[in-house]
N, C-alpha and C positions, 0 to 999 in steps of 0.2 A: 577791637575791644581791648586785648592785651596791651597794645602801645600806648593806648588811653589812661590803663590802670597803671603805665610803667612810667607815664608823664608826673600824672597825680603821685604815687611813691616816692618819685624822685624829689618831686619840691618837698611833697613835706617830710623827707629825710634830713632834706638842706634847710630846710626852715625850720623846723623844729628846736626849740631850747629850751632846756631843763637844767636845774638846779645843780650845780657840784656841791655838796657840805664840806666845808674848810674848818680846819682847828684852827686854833688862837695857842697863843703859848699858857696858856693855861688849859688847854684841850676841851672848852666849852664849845660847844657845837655852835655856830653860827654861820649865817648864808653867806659862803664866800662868790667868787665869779659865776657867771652864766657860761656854759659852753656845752654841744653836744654831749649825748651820755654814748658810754660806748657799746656795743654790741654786749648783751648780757651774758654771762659765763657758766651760771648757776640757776639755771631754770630749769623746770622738768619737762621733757618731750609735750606734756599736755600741762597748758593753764587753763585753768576754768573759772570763767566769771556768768555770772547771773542776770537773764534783764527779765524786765513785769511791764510789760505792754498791753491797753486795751486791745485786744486782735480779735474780742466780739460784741455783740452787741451796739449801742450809737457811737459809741468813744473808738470803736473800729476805724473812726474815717482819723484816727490820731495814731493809734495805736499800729495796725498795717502796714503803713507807710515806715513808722519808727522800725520795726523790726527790717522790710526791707533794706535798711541805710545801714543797720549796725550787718546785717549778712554783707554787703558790701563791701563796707568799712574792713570786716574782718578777713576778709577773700582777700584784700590789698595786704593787710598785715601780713597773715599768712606766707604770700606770693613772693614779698619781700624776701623774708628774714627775718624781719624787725624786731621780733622777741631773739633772733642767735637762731643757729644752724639747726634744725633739725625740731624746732619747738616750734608747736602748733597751740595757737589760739581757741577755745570753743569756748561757746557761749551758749548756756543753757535756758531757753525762753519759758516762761510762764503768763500764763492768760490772766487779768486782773477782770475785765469783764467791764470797767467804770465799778467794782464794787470795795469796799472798803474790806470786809472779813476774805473776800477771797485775794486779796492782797496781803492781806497780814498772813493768811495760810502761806500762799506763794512766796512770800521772805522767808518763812519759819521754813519749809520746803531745801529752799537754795543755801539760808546760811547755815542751818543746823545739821541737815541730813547732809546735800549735797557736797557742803563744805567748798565752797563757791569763793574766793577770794574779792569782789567785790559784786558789785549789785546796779546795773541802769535801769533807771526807771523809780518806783511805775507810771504811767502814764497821767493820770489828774492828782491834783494837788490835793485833795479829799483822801486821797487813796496812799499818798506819801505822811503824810499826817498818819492813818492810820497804820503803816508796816513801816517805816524807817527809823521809829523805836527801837524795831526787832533787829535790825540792821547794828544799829547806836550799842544796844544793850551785850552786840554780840563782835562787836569793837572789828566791825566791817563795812569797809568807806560804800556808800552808796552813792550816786551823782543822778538827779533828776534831768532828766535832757525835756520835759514841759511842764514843768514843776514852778508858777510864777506866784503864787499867791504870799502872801508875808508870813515870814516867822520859819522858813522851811529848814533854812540851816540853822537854825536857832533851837534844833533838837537834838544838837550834837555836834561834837568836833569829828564826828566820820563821815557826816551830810554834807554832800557839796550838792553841786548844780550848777549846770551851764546854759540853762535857761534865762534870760535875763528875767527878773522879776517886774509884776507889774509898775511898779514904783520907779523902775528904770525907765519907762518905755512910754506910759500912757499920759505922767504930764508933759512930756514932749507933743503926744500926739495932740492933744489939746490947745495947746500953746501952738501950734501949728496951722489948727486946723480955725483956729481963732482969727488967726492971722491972714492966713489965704482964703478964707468961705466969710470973715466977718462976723464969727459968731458972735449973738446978743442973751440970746435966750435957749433953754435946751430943757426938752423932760427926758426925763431918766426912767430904764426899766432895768430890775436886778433880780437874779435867783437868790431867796433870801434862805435856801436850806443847803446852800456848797460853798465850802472854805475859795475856794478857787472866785466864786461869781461876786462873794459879799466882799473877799480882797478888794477886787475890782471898783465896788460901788466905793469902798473908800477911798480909793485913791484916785479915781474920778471925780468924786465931792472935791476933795481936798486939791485939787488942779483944776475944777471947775472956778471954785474960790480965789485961786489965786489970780487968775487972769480974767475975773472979776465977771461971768458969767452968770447972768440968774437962771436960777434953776425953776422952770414954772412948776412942775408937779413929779412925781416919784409913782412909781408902780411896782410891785413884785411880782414873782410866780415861785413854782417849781419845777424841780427836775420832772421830768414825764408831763406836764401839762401840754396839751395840742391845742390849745385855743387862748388866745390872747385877744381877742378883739375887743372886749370891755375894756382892759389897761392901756391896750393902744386908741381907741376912742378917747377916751378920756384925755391924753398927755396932748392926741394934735388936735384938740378941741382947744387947748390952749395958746395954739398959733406959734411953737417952737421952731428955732433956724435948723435944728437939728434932735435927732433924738437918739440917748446915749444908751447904750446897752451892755449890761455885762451877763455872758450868757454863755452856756456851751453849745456845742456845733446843732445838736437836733432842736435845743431850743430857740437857737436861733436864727435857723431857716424857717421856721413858723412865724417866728416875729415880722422877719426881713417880707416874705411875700404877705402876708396879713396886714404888714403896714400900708404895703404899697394896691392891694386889694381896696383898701379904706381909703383912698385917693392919697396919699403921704407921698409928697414924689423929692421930697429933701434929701439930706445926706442922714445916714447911721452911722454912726461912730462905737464902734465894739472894742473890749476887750482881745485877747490873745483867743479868746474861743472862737472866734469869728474866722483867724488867723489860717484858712485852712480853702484847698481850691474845692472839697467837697461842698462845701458851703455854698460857694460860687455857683458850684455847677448845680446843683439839688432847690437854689431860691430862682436860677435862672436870671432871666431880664432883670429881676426885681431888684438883685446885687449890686445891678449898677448905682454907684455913690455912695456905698458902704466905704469907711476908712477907719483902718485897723495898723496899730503901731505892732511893728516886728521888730525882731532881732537881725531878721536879712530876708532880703528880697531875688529871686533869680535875677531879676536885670542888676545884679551887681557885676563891675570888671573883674573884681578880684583872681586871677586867674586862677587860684583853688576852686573859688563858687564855680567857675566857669566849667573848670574839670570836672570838679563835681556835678555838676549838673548833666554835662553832656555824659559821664559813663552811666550817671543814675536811669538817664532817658531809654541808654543803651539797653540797659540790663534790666529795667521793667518797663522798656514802651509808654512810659506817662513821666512827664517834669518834677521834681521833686516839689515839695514844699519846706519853710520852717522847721517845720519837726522833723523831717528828714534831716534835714540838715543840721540840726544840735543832735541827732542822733547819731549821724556818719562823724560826725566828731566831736562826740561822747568818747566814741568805742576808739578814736585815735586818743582822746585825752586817757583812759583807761590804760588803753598801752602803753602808753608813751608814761605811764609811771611806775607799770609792770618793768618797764623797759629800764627806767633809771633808779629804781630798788634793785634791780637784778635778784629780787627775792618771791616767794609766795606769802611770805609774812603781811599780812593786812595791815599790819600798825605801820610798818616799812613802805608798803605801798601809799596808805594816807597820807604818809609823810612829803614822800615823792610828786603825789599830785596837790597834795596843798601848795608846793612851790615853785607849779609850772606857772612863767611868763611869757611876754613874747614869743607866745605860740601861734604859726601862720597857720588858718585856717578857712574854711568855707566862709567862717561868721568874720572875719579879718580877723587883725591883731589880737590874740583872748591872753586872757590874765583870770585868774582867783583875783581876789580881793581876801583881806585877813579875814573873815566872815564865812569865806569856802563860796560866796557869791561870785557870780560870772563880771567882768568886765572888757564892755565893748561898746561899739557906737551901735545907737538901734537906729530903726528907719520910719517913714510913715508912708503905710500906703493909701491905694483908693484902687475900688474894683470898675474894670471897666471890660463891656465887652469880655464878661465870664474871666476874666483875669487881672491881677495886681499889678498896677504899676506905680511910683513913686509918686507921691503925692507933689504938685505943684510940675515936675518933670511933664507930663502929661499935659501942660499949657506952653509947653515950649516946643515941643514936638512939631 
């Protein structure tokens, strides 16, 4: 296990690059060369940053997993050096629950009491909406590691995220799944009371439209409903090639076997909530031909994913997922601008990770974008046999 975390450190020591600020002769700040940052000088024995992860209730099967990666994640920093000699990483967790006021508690907790130098998390986009105000207003960078729904960094110059947003990811999957399945026609079901599911329905419409799909009929729910079999009756009454869902994990292992309960033996095409091997395992058989666009997939080469994956396996007995995986490298993006602020100063550290590039990671090549939005190639999957493999890849096999 140590040689594995000392493989993973190594590359992404060597891979790693972050911004140097250069003067001009007029001594205006401007982004001069890219090049390693060096070992920090001026940090204190203990940093402290903050994360807000579902770790109970249904959003647990997101939230768990997320915290394991960054314990991880930070075990490596630590082990390193990476923050300089003798400086130790902690990271203070708080429970969001999937609830909105106990998320705003939990920021007002970590930025005001604790005095937390930034913030991962929280866990649903519902829940970021409501506490990364608190973050904004208290001029402390926060970074969503499953944060996709629209408008998230558009609540401040201290919100980033390295979640790809829905809009990055799901008209790809569309356009994809158009292509290889032939889709004609498609009914649609959406949670119409979560920022996170109604993102979704938009941007599914709006990728539905363009790659000129009809849409036979629309259905809603809500969060906490267990029974959908009237909006699912209805949509494959319509005789759709597929049926599109944007939904979180517990809503949507109801949907997935209830469709296929009502004879629906098509493909589902989900949102980022689907996005999750809980889902898989929990709808069971039923999963098979669900396709869900990600950020990254394990069958990636990338030899970070690879590393990653196998020490992740290592150290909790089960494969990571997605959100592990924008978690475990969250908490390097985190450092890695702790690292090249060389400072505890918030506004100096925002600074720093607003202008990370070409950062080698699990998710490959990552960048901000001027927006504080993630940029990177997503993927498309399709679940087969309780597991995700890349869409179309799976006929060549």
């Amino acid at each position: 296990m140590r040689m594995l975390k000392l493989l993973i450190i190594g590359l992404m020591l060597v891979a790693l690059v972050v911004p140097v600020i250069a003067q001009d002769t007029m001594e205006e700040p401007t982004m001069g060369a890219w090049e390693a940052c060096p070992t920090p000088e001026n940090l204190p024995e203990t940093v402290t940053i903050g994360a807000i992860f579902g770790l109970s209730g249904p959003i647990s099967v997101y939230g768990s997993v997320q915290n394991q990666a960054v314990n991880l994640a930070v075990e490596e920093i630590n082990e390193s050096g990476y923050l300089g000699e003798g400086v130790t990483l902690e990271v203070i967790f708080e429970d969001s629950n999937g609830d909105a006021q106990q998320s705003i508690a939990a920021m007002t907790k970590l930025v005001e009491e604790d005095g937390v130098i930034a913030v991962l998390g929280p866990t649903l986009s519902t829940e970021a909406f409501a506490a990364d105000p608190v973050a904004q207003e208290n001029s402390t960078p926060v970074m969503g590691v499953s944060n996709t729904a629209s408008g998230i960094t558009e609540m401040g110059d201290f919100v980033f995220r390295n979640s790809l947003p829905e809009s990055s990811v799901i008209p790809g999957t569309i356009a994809q799944a158009a292509e290889v399945l032939g889709l004609e026609r498609v009914g649609v079901m959406y949670g119409d009371d979560d920022d996170f599911t109604l993102s979704g329905y938009d941007v599914f419409i709006e990728a539905l439209e363009e790659n000129n799909v009809e849409i036979t009929g629309e259905e809603t729910f809500a969060r906490g409903d267990v029974d959908f079999s009237a909006q699912l009756t209805n949509l494959i009454a319509t005789e759709p090639d597929a049926l599109i869902v944007s939904a979180l994990a517990a809503e949507a292992v109801q949907i997935i076997t209830q469709a296929r309960d009502l004879g629906y033996d098509g493909p589902i095409i989900g949102g980022n909530g689907l996005n999750s091997p809980a889902v898989l395992e929990e709808s069971g058989e039923s999963s098979d031909g669900v396709i869900v666009g990600a950020a990254w997939n394990i069958a990636s080469p990338d030899p970070l994913s690879v590393m990653f994956s196998e020490a992740y396996e290592e150290a909790y007995g089960s494969l990571p997922d997605q959100f592990a995986a924008q978690a475990y490298t969250g908490a390097w993006l985190m450092a890695t601008a702790i690292r090249c602020a060389d400072s505890t100063d918030r506004t100096d550290v925002r600074d720093a990770l607003a202008g990370i590039s070409d950062f080698a990671s699990p998710l490959g090549s990552f960048a901000f974008d001027e927006d504080r939005d993630p940029v990177h190639d997503p993927v498309v999957q399709i679940a087969q046999d309780g597991a995700f493999a890349v869409l179309g890849a799976e006929s060549e096999e």
